[in-house]
N, C-alpha and C positions, 0 to 999 in steps of 0.2 A: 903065396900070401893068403890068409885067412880070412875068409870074406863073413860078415858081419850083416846079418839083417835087423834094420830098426823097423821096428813094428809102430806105427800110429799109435798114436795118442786120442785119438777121435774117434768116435763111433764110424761118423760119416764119410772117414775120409777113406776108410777099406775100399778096394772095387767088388762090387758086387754088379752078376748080372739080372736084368731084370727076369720074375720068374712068371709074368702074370699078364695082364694085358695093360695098359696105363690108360688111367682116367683121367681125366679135365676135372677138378675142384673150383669151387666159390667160395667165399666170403661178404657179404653185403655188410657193410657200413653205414645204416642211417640215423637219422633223427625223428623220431616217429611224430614229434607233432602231434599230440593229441589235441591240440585248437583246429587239426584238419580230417579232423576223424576219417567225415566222407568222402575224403581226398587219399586216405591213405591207402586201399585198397588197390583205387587205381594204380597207385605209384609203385607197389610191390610189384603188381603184376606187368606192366611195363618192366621194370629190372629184372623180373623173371624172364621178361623176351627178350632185353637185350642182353644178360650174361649165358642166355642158352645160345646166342646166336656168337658167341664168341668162343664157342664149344666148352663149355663147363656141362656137365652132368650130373653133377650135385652142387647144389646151390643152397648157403645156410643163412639165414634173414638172424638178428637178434633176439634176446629174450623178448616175450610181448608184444613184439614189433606189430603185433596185428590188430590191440587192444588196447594196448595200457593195462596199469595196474587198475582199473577202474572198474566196479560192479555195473554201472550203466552200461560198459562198450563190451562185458564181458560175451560169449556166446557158447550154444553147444556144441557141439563136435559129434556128428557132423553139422555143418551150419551153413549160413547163406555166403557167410565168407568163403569158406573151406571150399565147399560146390565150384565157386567162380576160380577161386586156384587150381584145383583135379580139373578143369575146362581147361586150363592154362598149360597147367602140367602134361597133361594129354597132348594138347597141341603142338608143344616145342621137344616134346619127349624128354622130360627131364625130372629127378627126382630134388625136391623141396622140401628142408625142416623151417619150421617156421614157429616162435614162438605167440601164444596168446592165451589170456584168464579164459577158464573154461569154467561154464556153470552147468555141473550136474547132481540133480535131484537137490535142488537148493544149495550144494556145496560148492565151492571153488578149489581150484586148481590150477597152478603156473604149469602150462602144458606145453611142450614140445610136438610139433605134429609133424610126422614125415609123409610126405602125398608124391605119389608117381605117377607113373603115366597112362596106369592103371585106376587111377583114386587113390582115395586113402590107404595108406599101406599099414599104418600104427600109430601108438602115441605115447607117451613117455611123461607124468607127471612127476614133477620135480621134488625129491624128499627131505631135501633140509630146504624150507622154505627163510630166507635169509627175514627173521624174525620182527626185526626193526623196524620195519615198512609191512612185511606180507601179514603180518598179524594184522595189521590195523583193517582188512578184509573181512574176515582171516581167511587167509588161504590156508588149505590143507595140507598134509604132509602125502605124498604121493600113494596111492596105493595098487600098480600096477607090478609093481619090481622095479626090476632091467632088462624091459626085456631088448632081444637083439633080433633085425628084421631082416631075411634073406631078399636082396635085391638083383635085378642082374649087371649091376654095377658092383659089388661086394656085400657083406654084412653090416649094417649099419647099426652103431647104438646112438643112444642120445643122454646128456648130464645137460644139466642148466644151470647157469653159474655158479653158486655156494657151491654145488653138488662138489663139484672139480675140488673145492679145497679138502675134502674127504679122498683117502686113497680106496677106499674100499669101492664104489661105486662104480671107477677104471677098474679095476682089478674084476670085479667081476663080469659086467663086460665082455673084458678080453679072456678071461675064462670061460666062456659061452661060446665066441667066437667071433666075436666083431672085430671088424678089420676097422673098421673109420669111426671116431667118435665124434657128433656133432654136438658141438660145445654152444649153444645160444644164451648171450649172456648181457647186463646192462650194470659192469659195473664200474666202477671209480677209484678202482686199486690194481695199481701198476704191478703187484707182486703177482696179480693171475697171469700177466705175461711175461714177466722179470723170469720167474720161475713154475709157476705152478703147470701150466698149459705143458710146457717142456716137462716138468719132470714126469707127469701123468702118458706123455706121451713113449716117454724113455722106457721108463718101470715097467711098461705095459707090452712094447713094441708095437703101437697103435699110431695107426694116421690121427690126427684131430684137427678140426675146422672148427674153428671157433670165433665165434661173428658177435661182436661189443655195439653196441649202439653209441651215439655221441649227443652230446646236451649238456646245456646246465640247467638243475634244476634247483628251486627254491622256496625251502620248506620253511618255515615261522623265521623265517630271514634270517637261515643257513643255506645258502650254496653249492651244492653236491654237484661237482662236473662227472658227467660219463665219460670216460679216455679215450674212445675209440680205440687202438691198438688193434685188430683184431689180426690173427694168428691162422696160417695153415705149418703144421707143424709136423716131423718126416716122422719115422717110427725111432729114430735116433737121438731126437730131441733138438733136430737140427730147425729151425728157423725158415720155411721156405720161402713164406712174406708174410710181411706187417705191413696193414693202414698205418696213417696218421694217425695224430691225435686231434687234428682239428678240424678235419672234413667230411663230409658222405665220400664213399668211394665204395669200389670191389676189388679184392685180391682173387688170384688165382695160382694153384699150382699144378702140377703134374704127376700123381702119384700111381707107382705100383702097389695095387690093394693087394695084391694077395702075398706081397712079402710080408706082412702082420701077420697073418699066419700061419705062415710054412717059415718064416725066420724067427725067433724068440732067443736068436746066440746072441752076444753081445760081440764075439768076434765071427767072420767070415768062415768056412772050410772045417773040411769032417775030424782036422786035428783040434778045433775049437767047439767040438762038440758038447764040452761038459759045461759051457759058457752059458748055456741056452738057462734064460732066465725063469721060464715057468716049470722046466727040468728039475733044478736047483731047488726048490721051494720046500720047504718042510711045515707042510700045514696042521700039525699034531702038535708042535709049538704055539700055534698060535690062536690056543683058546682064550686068551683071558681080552681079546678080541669082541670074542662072543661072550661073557662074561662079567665085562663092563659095560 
Protein backbone atom coordinates (compact mmCIF):
# COMPACT_ATOMS: atom_id res chain seq x y z
CA UNK A 1 0.00 0.00 0.00
CA UNK A 2 1.29 3.36 -0.83
CA UNK A 3 2.13 5.42 2.09
CA UNK A 4 1.52 9.12 1.71
CA UNK A 5 3.08 11.97 3.53
CA UNK A 6 1.18 15.21 4.63
CA UNK A 7 3.30 17.82 5.05
CA UNK A 8 1.99 20.73 7.63
CA UNK A 9 0.53 23.53 7.01
CA UNK A 10 2.21 25.59 9.69
CA UNK A 11 5.42 27.11 9.86
CA UNK A 12 5.46 26.10 13.56
CA UNK A 13 4.17 22.92 13.54
CA UNK A 14 7.58 21.15 11.82
CA UNK A 15 9.91 19.52 14.42
CA UNK A 16 12.87 21.23 14.69
CA UNK A 17 15.77 20.75 17.02
CA UNK A 18 16.87 23.37 19.03
CA UNK A 19 20.30 24.72 17.48
CA UNK A 20 21.40 27.30 20.19
CA UNK A 21 21.31 27.78 23.70
CA UNK A 22 17.53 28.97 24.99
CA UNK A 23 17.00 32.23 26.63
CA UNK A 24 14.46 33.52 29.15
CA UNK A 25 12.34 36.65 27.26
CA UNK A 26 10.28 39.57 28.92
CA UNK A 27 7.76 41.79 28.17
CA UNK A 28 6.56 44.50 30.72
CA UNK A 29 3.20 45.83 30.46
CA UNK A 30 2.66 49.15 32.23
CA UNK A 31 1.06 52.45 32.73
CA UNK A 32 3.51 54.96 32.97
CA UNK A 33 1.64 57.57 34.92
CA UNK A 34 3.19 60.60 34.23
CA UNK A 35 1.31 62.21 37.46
CA UNK A 36 4.11 59.90 39.11
CA UNK A 37 7.08 60.89 37.43
CA UNK A 38 9.28 60.42 40.65
CA UNK A 39 7.71 57.34 41.25
CA UNK A 40 8.18 55.88 38.08
CA UNK A 41 11.93 55.05 38.20
CA UNK A 42 11.53 53.27 41.17
CA UNK A 43 8.85 51.14 39.74
CA UNK A 44 10.85 50.07 36.52
CA UNK A 45 13.56 49.09 38.56
CA UNK A 46 11.76 47.05 40.98
CA UNK A 47 10.12 45.00 37.84
CA UNK A 48 13.51 44.82 36.47
CA UNK A 49 14.40 42.67 39.89
CA UNK A 50 11.59 40.94 40.07
CA UNK A 51 11.24 39.55 36.03
CA UNK A 52 15.30 38.89 36.38
CA UNK A 53 14.58 36.88 39.42
CA UNK A 54 12.03 34.84 37.40
CA UNK A 55 14.89 34.20 34.91
CA UNK A 56 14.17 36.46 32.01
CA UNK A 57 17.42 37.88 30.38
CA UNK A 58 15.93 40.27 28.29
CA UNK A 59 13.54 42.42 29.57
CA UNK A 60 11.67 45.04 27.23
CA UNK A 61 9.75 48.08 29.12
CA UNK A 62 7.35 50.14 26.53
CA UNK A 63 7.94 53.10 24.24
CA UNK A 64 8.82 56.10 26.67
CA UNK A 65 8.14 54.30 29.54
CA UNK A 66 10.85 56.35 31.25
CA UNK A 67 9.60 59.78 30.27
CA UNK A 68 6.75 60.46 28.52
CA UNK A 69 6.29 62.31 25.63
CA UNK A 70 7.10 65.45 27.62
CA UNK A 71 10.13 68.15 27.09
CA UNK A 72 10.24 68.66 30.92
CA UNK A 73 10.86 64.71 31.96
CA UNK A 74 12.76 64.41 28.64
CA UNK A 75 16.84 63.46 29.54
CA UNK A 76 20.35 62.80 28.04
CA UNK A 77 21.56 59.59 27.49
CA UNK A 78 23.61 58.85 29.23
CA UNK A 79 21.70 60.31 32.34
CA UNK A 80 20.72 60.00 35.95
CA UNK A 81 18.04 57.67 34.92
CA UNK A 82 19.94 55.53 32.73
CA UNK A 83 23.10 55.46 35.58
CA UNK A 84 20.48 54.03 38.19
CA UNK A 85 19.28 51.18 35.54
CA UNK A 86 23.24 50.01 34.21
CA UNK A 87 23.36 49.74 38.59
CA UNK A 88 20.35 47.51 38.18
CA UNK A 89 21.20 45.88 35.12
CA UNK A 90 24.57 44.97 36.62
CA UNK A 91 23.15 43.73 39.52
CA UNK A 92 20.69 41.09 38.46
CA UNK A 93 22.77 40.52 35.27
CA UNK A 94 20.35 41.22 32.71
CA UNK A 95 19.98 43.02 29.47
CA UNK A 96 17.07 46.05 29.34
CA UNK A 97 15.52 48.03 26.29
CA UNK A 98 13.73 50.71 27.64
CA UNK A 99 12.04 53.36 25.88
CA UNK A 100 12.49 57.46 26.72
CA UNK A 101 12.46 61.27 24.87
CA UNK A 102 16.13 61.89 24.70
CA UNK A 103 17.29 65.64 24.51
CA UNK A 104 20.46 66.09 22.62
CA UNK A 105 22.20 69.31 21.68
CA UNK A 106 18.70 70.94 21.98
CA UNK A 107 17.07 68.10 19.69
CA UNK A 108 14.67 65.24 20.70
CA UNK A 109 14.45 61.86 19.96
CA UNK A 110 11.86 58.82 20.77
CA UNK A 111 14.87 56.57 21.90
CA UNK A 112 15.23 52.93 22.53
CA UNK A 113 18.00 52.20 24.95
CA UNK A 114 19.38 48.73 25.38
CA UNK A 115 21.60 48.67 28.89
CA UNK A 116 23.51 45.34 30.22
CA UNK A 117 25.24 44.30 32.56
CA UNK A 118 28.07 46.01 31.36
CA UNK A 119 26.17 49.58 30.99
CA UNK A 120 25.09 50.87 28.23
CA UNK A 121 25.25 48.79 25.31
CA UNK A 122 23.54 51.14 22.47
CA UNK A 123 20.70 53.12 21.41
CA UNK A 124 18.22 53.12 18.60
CA UNK A 125 16.26 56.47 17.66
CA UNK A 126 13.09 55.75 16.26
CA UNK A 127 12.67 56.98 12.29
CA UNK A 128 9.27 57.46 11.48
CA UNK A 129 8.35 59.48 14.37
CA UNK A 130 4.37 58.77 14.35
CA UNK A 131 3.62 62.51 13.32
CA UNK A 132 0.39 63.38 14.97
CA UNK A 133 1.49 63.73 18.60
CA UNK A 134 5.71 63.52 18.10
CA UNK A 135 5.53 66.64 15.85
CA UNK A 136 3.93 68.67 18.37
CA UNK A 137 7.80 68.26 20.30
CA UNK A 138 9.03 67.90 17.47
CA UNK A 139 10.70 64.88 17.77
CA UNK A 140 13.24 63.97 15.24
CA UNK A 141 13.39 61.54 12.78
CA UNK A 142 16.15 59.12 14.08
CA UNK A 143 19.69 59.47 12.91
CA UNK A 144 21.57 56.50 14.13
CA UNK A 145 20.35 53.79 11.37
CA UNK A 146 19.75 50.20 12.49
CA UNK A 147 22.05 49.54 14.14
CA UNK A 148 22.27 45.72 15.70
CA UNK A 149 24.23 45.05 19.00
CA UNK A 150 26.17 41.91 19.70
CA UNK A 151 25.24 40.58 23.12
CA UNK A 152 26.01 37.50 25.01
CA UNK A 153 22.66 36.60 24.96
CA UNK A 154 22.19 37.14 20.87
CA UNK A 155 22.08 40.08 18.47
CA UNK A 156 19.79 42.41 19.31
CA UNK A 157 18.11 45.22 17.24
CA UNK A 158 15.51 47.55 18.19
CA UNK A 159 12.10 49.49 16.11
CA UNK A 160 9.71 51.60 18.05
CA UNK A 161 6.33 51.22 17.21
CA UNK A 162 5.30 53.16 13.80
CA UNK A 163 8.84 51.75 12.90
CA UNK A 164 7.25 48.06 12.77
CA UNK A 165 4.38 49.31 10.29
CA UNK A 166 7.37 49.90 7.62
CA UNK A 167 8.91 46.43 6.23
CA UNK A 168 12.11 47.94 5.47
CA UNK A 169 13.49 48.60 9.08
CA UNK A 170 12.90 44.36 9.86
CA UNK A 171 14.28 43.65 7.01
CA UNK A 172 17.24 45.33 7.49
CA UNK A 173 17.88 44.27 10.83
CA UNK A 174 17.65 40.79 10.08
CA UNK A 175 19.92 41.47 7.17
CA UNK A 176 22.74 42.78 9.63
CA UNK A 177 22.15 39.96 11.73
CA UNK A 178 19.90 40.30 14.58
CA UNK A 179 18.32 37.46 15.95
CA UNK A 180 15.72 39.31 18.56
CA UNK A 181 13.85 42.53 17.69
CA UNK A 182 12.91 44.64 20.56
CA UNK A 183 9.65 46.29 19.55
CA UNK A 184 8.76 49.17 22.52
CA UNK A 185 5.73 50.51 21.56
CA UNK A 186 2.55 52.82 23.01
CA UNK A 187 0.00 52.25 20.77
CA UNK A 188 -3.96 51.94 20.39
CA UNK A 189 -4.22 49.81 17.30
CA UNK A 190 -4.90 46.18 17.46
CA UNK A 191 -3.61 45.60 13.79
CA UNK A 192 0.23 45.91 15.36
CA UNK A 193 -0.78 42.68 16.94
CA UNK A 194 -3.60 41.31 14.78
CA UNK A 195 -0.90 41.18 12.15
CA UNK A 196 1.89 43.50 11.92
CA UNK A 197 4.28 42.08 14.98
CA UNK A 198 3.64 38.38 13.31
CA UNK A 199 4.19 39.23 9.91
CA UNK A 200 7.68 41.29 10.65
CA UNK A 201 8.48 38.42 12.65
CA UNK A 202 7.74 35.65 9.82
CA UNK A 203 9.20 37.77 6.75
CA UNK A 204 12.23 38.19 8.69
CA UNK A 205 12.79 34.83 10.68
CA UNK A 206 13.25 37.10 13.81
CA UNK A 207 12.33 36.73 17.51
CA UNK A 208 10.36 39.99 18.52
CA UNK A 209 9.35 41.25 21.95
CA UNK A 210 7.44 43.75 21.78
CA UNK A 211 6.16 45.60 25.06
CA UNK A 212 2.67 48.11 24.60
CA UNK A 213 1.99 50.22 27.42
CA UNK A 214 -1.65 50.55 28.73
CA UNK A 215 -3.91 53.93 29.49
CA UNK A 216 -6.43 55.99 28.49
CA UNK A 217 -5.47 59.12 27.45
CA UNK A 218 -7.45 62.37 26.76
CA UNK A 219 -6.67 64.99 24.43
CA UNK A 220 -9.18 68.17 23.79
CA UNK A 221 -11.84 65.44 24.79
CA UNK A 222 -10.85 62.64 22.63
CA UNK A 223 -9.99 59.43 24.45
CA UNK A 224 -7.09 57.39 22.95
CA UNK A 225 -6.88 53.92 24.82
CA UNK A 226 -3.34 52.27 24.84
CA UNK A 227 -4.39 48.17 24.18
CA UNK A 228 -1.83 46.65 25.99
CA UNK A 229 -1.53 43.43 24.06
CA UNK A 230 1.91 43.07 24.19
CA UNK A 231 3.56 40.23 22.10
CA UNK A 232 6.66 37.63 22.36
CA UNK A 233 6.45 36.39 18.95
CA UNK A 234 8.61 32.91 17.50
CA UNK A 235 10.58 33.38 14.10
CA UNK A 236 7.50 31.71 12.52
CA UNK A 237 5.10 34.18 13.43
CA UNK A 238 3.80 31.97 16.02
CA UNK A 239 2.19 33.81 18.98
CA UNK A 240 4.16 32.80 22.17
CA UNK A 241 2.24 35.17 24.70
CA UNK A 242 0.06 38.02 24.88
CA UNK A 243 -0.85 40.55 27.92
CA UNK A 244 -4.23 41.64 28.31
CA UNK A 245 -5.70 44.51 27.26
CA UNK A 246 -6.58 45.81 30.47
CA UNK A 247 -3.77 45.37 33.06
CA UNK A 248 0.05 45.99 34.08
CA UNK A 249 1.41 42.66 33.72
CA UNK A 250 4.81 40.67 32.29
CA UNK A 251 4.90 37.99 29.57
CA UNK A 252 7.46 35.63 29.10
CA UNK A 253 8.75 33.08 26.70
CA UNK A 254 11.57 30.70 25.88
CA UNK A 255 13.28 31.21 22.87
CA UNK A 256 16.21 29.72 20.63
CA UNK A 257 18.10 32.87 19.47
CA UNK A 258 20.17 31.58 17.32
CA UNK A 259 17.73 29.64 15.09
CA UNK A 260 17.02 33.44 13.46
CA UNK A 261 20.06 33.02 12.10
CA UNK A 262 21.17 29.85 11.03
CA UNK A 263 17.31 29.03 9.89
CA UNK A 264 15.82 31.63 7.14
CA UNK A 265 13.89 28.11 5.36
CA UNK A 266 10.50 28.24 5.67
CA UNK A 267 10.50 24.63 5.60
CA UNK A 268 12.72 22.24 7.87
CA UNK A 269 15.60 19.86 6.20
CA UNK A 270 18.37 20.10 3.37
CA UNK A 271 15.47 18.83 0.78
CA UNK A 272 13.79 22.48 1.78
CA UNK A 273 16.71 24.05 1.16
CA UNK A 274 15.72 26.50 -1.69
CA UNK A 275 12.84 27.64 0.98
CA UNK A 276 15.33 29.70 2.88
CA UNK A 277 13.78 33.05 2.67
CA UNK A 278 16.71 35.63 2.39
CA UNK A 279 18.17 32.90 -0.23
CA UNK A 280 15.24 33.50 -2.35
CA UNK A 281 15.51 37.48 -2.60
CA UNK A 282 16.09 39.24 -5.67
CA UNK A 283 17.26 42.72 -4.63
CA UNK A 284 18.06 44.16 -8.18
CA UNK A 285 14.16 44.12 -8.38
CA UNK A 286 13.81 46.10 -5.94
CA UNK A 287 15.04 49.63 -6.72
CA UNK A 288 11.97 51.67 -7.16
CA UNK A 289 12.24 51.05 -3.16
CA UNK A 290 15.02 53.36 -3.23
CA UNK A 291 13.53 55.46 -5.73
CA UNK A 292 10.49 56.55 -4.25
Amino acid sequence: MRKIRILPTREHEYTRKPVGELVKVAAVQIEPRLDEEDRILEKICNLIKSTAAEGASLIVFPELSLTGLMKTTSEIVPGPSTEVLATIAKEVGVYVVIGLLEKHKEKFYNTALLIGPSGIVGKYRKIHPWYPSEDQIPVEPGDVGYPVFKTNIGNIGMMVCYDAWFPEPARVLALKGAEIIAVPSITGLHSAFDYILRTRALENHVWIVGANGIAALEEEGIVWRVIGRSQIVSIFGEVLAEASSEREETIYATIDVNAATLNKQLLPGSEWKKSDLFWARKPKTYDIILSK
